[in-house]
N, C-alpha and C positions, 0 to 999 in steps of 0.2 A: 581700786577695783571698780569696773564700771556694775552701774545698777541702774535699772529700771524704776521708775517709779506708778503705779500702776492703783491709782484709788485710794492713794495712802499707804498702800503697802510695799514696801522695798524689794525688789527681786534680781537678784544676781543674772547676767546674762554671760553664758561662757563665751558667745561665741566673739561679742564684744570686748571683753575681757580678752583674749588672748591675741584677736587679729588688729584690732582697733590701737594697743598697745605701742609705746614710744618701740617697745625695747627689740621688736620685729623686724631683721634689717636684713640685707640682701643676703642671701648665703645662707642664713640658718638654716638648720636642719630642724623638722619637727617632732615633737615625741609621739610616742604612742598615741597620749589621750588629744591632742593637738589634732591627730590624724583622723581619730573617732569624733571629734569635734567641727572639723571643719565636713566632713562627710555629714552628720547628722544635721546641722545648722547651717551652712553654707549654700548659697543658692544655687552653688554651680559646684557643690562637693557631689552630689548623688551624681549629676550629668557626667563628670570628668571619668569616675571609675564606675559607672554601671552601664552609659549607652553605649560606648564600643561594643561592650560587651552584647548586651541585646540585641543590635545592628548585626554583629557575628552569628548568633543564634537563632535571628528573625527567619533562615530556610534552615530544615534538615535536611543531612548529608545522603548521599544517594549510596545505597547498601547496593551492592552486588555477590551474588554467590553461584557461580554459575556450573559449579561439579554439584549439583544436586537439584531437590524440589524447591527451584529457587523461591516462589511465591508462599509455600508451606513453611519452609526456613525465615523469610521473611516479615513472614505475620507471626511467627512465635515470637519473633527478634523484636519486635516492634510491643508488641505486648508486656514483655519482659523489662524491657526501656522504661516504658510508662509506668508499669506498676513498681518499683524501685526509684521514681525521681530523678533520672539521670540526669534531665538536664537542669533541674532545679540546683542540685548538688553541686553541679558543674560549675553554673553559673555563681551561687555562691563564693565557692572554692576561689574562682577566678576575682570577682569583687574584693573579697580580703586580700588577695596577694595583692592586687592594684591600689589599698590604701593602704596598708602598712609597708608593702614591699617582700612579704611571705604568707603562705596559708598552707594549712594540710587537709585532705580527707583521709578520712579512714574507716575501714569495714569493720561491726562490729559484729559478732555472730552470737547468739543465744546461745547460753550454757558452755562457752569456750571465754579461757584467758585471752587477754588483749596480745600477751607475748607469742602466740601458738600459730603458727604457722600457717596457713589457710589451704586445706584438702580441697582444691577444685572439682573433684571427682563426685565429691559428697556435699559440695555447696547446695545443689537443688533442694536439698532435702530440709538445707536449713533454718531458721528465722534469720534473717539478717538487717541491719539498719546502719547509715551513715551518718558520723557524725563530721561535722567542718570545726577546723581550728584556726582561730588566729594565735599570733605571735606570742600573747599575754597566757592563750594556753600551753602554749609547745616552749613558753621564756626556758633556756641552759640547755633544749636539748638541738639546738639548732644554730649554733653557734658556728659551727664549722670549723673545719679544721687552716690553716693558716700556715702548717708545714708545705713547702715546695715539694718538697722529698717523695709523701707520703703518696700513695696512691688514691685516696680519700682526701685530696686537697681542692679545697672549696666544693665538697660535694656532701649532698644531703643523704646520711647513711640510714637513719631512723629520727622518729621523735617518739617522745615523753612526754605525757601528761598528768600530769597531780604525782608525780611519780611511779607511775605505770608505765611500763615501755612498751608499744606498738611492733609486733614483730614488721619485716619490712613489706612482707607480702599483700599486709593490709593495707597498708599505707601510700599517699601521692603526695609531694610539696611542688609548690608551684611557686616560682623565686617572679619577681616583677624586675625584668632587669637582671642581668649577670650582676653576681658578686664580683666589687673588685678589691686588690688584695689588702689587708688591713685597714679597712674604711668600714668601722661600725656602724652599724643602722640603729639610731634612738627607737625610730619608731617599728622595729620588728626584733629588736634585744641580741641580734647575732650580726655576723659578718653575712651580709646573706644581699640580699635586692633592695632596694628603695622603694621609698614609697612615688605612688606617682605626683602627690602635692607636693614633693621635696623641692624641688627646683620652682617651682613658682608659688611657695608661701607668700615673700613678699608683693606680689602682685595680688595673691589673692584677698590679702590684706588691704589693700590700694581699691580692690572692688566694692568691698564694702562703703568704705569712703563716698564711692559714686552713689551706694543706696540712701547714706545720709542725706547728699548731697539733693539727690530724687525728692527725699520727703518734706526738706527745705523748700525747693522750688513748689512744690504740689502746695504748699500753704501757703506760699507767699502770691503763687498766681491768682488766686481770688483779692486779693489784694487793691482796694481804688484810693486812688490819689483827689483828695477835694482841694482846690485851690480855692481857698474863697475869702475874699476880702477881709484884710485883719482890720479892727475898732481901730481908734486912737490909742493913744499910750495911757490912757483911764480908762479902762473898761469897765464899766459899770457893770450889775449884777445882772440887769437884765440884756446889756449887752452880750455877756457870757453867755447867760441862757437863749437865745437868739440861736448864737454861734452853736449850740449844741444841738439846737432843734434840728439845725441843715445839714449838720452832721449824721444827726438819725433817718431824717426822711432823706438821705444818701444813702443809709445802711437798710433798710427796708423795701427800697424802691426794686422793683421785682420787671418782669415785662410784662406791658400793658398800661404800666402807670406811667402816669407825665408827672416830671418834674422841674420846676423853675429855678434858674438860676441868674445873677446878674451879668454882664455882656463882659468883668471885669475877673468873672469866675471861668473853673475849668474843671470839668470832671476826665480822667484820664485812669488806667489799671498799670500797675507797678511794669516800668520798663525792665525786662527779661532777656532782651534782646540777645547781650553782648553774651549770656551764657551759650548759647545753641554752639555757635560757633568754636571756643575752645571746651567747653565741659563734653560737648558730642565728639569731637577726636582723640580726647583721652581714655572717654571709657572706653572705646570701640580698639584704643590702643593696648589700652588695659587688658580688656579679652581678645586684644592677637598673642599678645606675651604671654597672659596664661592658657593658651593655646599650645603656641610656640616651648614655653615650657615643660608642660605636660605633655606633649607628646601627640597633642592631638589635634585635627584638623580643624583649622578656626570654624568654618563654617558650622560646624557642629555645635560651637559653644557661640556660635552668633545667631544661632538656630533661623537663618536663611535657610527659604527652601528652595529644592531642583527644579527648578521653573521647566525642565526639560525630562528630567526626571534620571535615574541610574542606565534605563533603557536608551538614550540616545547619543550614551559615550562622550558627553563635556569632558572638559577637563579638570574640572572642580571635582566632578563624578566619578572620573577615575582615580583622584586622587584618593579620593575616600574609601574607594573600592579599594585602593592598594593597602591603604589604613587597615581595615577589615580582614583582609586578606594575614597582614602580619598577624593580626589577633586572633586568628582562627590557627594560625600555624604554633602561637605562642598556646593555646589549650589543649594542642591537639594531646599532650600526656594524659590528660584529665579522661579525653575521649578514649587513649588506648587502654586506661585502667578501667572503667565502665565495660567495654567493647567485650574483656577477659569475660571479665563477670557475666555479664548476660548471654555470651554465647554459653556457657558450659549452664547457664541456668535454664535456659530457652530449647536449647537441644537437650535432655537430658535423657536417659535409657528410656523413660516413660513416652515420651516425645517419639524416641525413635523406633519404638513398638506400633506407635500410630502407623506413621511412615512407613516400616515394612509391609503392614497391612492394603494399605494406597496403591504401594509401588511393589510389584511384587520383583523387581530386578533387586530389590533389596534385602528379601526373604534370607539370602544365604550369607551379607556384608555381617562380619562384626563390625558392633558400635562403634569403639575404637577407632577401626580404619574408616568407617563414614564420617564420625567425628571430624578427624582431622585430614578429612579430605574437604569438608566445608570449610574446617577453619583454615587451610591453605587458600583455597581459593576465595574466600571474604577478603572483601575491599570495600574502603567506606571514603567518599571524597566530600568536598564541598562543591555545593553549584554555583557556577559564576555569580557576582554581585550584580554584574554587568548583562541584561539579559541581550543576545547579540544571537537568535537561535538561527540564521539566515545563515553567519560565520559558523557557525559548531559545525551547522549541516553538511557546509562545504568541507569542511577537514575533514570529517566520518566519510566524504566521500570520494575526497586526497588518499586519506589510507586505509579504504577497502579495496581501492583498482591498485595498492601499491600491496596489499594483502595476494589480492589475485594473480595479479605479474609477478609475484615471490615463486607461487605455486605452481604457475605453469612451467617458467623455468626449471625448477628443481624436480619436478614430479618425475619427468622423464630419466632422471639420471639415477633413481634413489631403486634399493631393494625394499621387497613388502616395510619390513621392519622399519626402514625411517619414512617409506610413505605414510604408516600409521602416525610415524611421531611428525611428518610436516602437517598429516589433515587433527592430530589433534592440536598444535599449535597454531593454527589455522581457525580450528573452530574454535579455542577460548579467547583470540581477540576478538575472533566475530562476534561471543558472549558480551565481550564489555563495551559495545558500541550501543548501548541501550540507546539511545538517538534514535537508529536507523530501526533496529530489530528489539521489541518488545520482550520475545520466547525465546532458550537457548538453544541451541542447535545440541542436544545429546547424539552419540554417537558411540558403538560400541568397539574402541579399539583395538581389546582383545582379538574378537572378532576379523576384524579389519585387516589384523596380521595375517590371518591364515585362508583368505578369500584370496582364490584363485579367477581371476576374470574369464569369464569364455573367450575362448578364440576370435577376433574379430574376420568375418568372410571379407573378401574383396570386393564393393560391389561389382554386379554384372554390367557386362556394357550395352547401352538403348540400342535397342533394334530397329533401322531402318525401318520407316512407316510404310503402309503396303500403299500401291498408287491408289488414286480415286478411280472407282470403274463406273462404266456409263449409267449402272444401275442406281450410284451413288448418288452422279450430278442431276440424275434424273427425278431422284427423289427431293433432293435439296432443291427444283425447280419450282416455283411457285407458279398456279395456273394465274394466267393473265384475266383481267378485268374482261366482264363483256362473256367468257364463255365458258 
């Protein structure tokens, strides 16, 4: 067992103990608490499974809802968000499935069984709270299934915790990695995702190595070399003591002080040299592999910065962007279970009692049908990592003239009826081009059906101008100078 020694007192180190160890060799897989270990101790455990994540989450997603009061919908939505911890939860949720290789959230509602099914209807009314699970909580119910057959093969139907079952409504798992078939995961207890340490344990073990290595060099660099003339093969007492004197005013001598030495002496600091050159390629090889390993772009774990920055489209930059991009696509579940929730909590009858009062086009909408007329038309993206707003521009303005050339062709050929449905098709891309246009274009379709255009007149044809008469050129004459 490796141990610390620490003042005289003995202290066990885990993270020593398990990475530092013969028995660590290429391939293994890690357990649970290996995984919890190398995440809490490990210099480069928090970086590997938290910063993608953070990196993903550093913009929020651009909400659009453009069949209603998009601004009034929007600030509820956003309020709701924050007061609930969305994305705290999120990002947790995500962190555990990336060290163990699985994690759950789950809704808990005040004064309701865990088994009970979740009335969205009467959600707003509720006290609610989220709890996140790792593996060690959800250990047997997350196992998976293993039958081919089955329709529920390698699929997450529910979990269980302390033995209490989660009905499904409340709950989200989020697997790190497809499960592949029969290949149990130590460190998440079921047939389920990997961990992301899995494949680069022994590398991560090898890093350590380097930091020994580090605190070696850092002690032995202060380090001076005295050469100074040995006595005879008798060295007398006060020979020795001579020899020690020059030893100490070597170890004292500070800047500022002069010190004598004989012309057959050398003071010189411990040659270090030959390390730079192999000990600097290995570590830097060391964190490409556990890079490489883990799934992650070295740059990240060699914490090099964009000398140019994500704004000017390198290629290091886009790589990372595309890194990002996977990971925001890999949470996006986490995003649609929140999204449920806060809309029915954020719009709720009390909410839309406001709104009819605001807007009076909404006095006679049942809830219901305005409800899920907003949640139809809710859309939630992520914003480029890449900010390139010169390019956005130009496409928003690719397909508005390809919007407009749609409509003039088609317009003429169409009855009222699908004219209304080209101009409302018409105006909700026009809605989602938040780029160009801030306000949505509302329009009332209904309406739109049963409007009959006036008759257009023909214009009349210009009437030949009458000539100039003398009395005209006579007035346009200016008097001459002089009279």
């Amino acid at each position: 067992m490796a141990e610390i020694n620490l003042g005289g007192a003995t202290l066990g180190n885990a993270l020593s103990e398990l990475l530092t160890c013969a028995d660590i060799q290429p391939g293994d897989m890690p357990s649970y608490q290996v995984c919890k270990t190398i995440y809490s101790a490990h210099p480069l455990g928090a970086k590997i499974a938290d910063f993608p994540i953070a990196m993903a989450q550093s913009q929020e997603k651009i909400i659009a809802i453009p069949k209603g009061p998009e601004e009034r919908l929007k600030e509820a939505y956003d309020a709701e968000w924050a007061a609930i911890g969305a994305d705290k939860h999120i990002f947790n949720c995500a962190r555990l499935a990336r060290i163990y290789g699985v994690a759950s959230i789950a809704m808990l509602v005040d004064g309701k069984a865990t088994d009970a099914e979740i009335d969205y209807a009467e959600l707003y009314k509720a006290k609610i709270g989220f709890n996140v699970f790792d593996p060690l909580n959800t250990s047997g119910s997350l196992v998976l299934d293993q039958n081919p057959n089955n329709i529920d093969f390698q699929k997450v139907q529910g979990i269980s915790v302390q033995g209490k079952r989660y009905h499904r409504s409340r709950t989200v798992s989020l697997l790190n990695e497809d499960p592949l078939y029969i290949e149990y995961t130590t460190s998440a207890f079921g047939y389920v995702g990997r961990s992301v340490y899995q494949r680069a344990l022994f590398q991560l073990k090898s890093y350590i190595n380097t930091l020994v290595t580090d605190d070696l060099i850092s002690l032995k660099a202060g380090v001076l070399v005295a050469k100074i003339k040995q006595p005879s093969s008798a060295i007398s007492r006060l020979a020795a003591g001579a020899m020690g004197q020059k030893r100490e005013i070597v170890k004292e001598a500070q800047t500022g002080n002069v010190i004598s030495i004989s012309t057959e002496e050398d003071i010189e600091v411990l040659n270090l040299q030959n390390l730079d050159g192999a000990y600097g390629m290995a570590r830097k090889n060391i964190l490409e592999n556990i890079a490489s390993a883990a799934s992650t772009p070295a740059k990240i774990l060699l914490a090099e910065t964009f000398a140019e920055g994500f704004g000017e489209g390198t290629e290091d930059a886009k790589h990372v962007a595309q890194f990002v991009d996977r990971i925001r696509i890999w949470m996006d579940p986490l995003y649609d279970y929140f999204e449920k929730i806060v809309r029915h909590r954020a719009w709720n009858p009390e909410f839309y009692a406001t709104i009819q009062k605001e807007y009076p086009d909404y006095a006679g909408v049942d809830y219901n049908t305005a409800f899920y007329d907003w949640v139809n038309s809710f859309s939630s993206k992520w914003p480029s990592l890449l900010d390139d707003p010169e390019s956005e521009t130009d496409a928003e303005d690719v397909s508005l003239k390809a919007l407009i050339a749609a409509v003039e062709v088609l317009e003429p050929m169409l009855d009222p009826d699908n004219k209304a449905t080209l101009v409302q098709w018409f105006a909700d891309n026009l809605n989602a081009k938040k780029i160009l246009f801030s306000s949505p274009l509302l329009l009332d379709y209904e309406a739109l059906r049963d409007y009959v255009p006036p008759q257009m007149q023909a214009p009349k044809e210009p009437e030949a101008p009458e000539p100039f008469s003398s009395r005209d050129s006579a007035v346009l004459k200016l008097p001459r100078h002089g009279r």
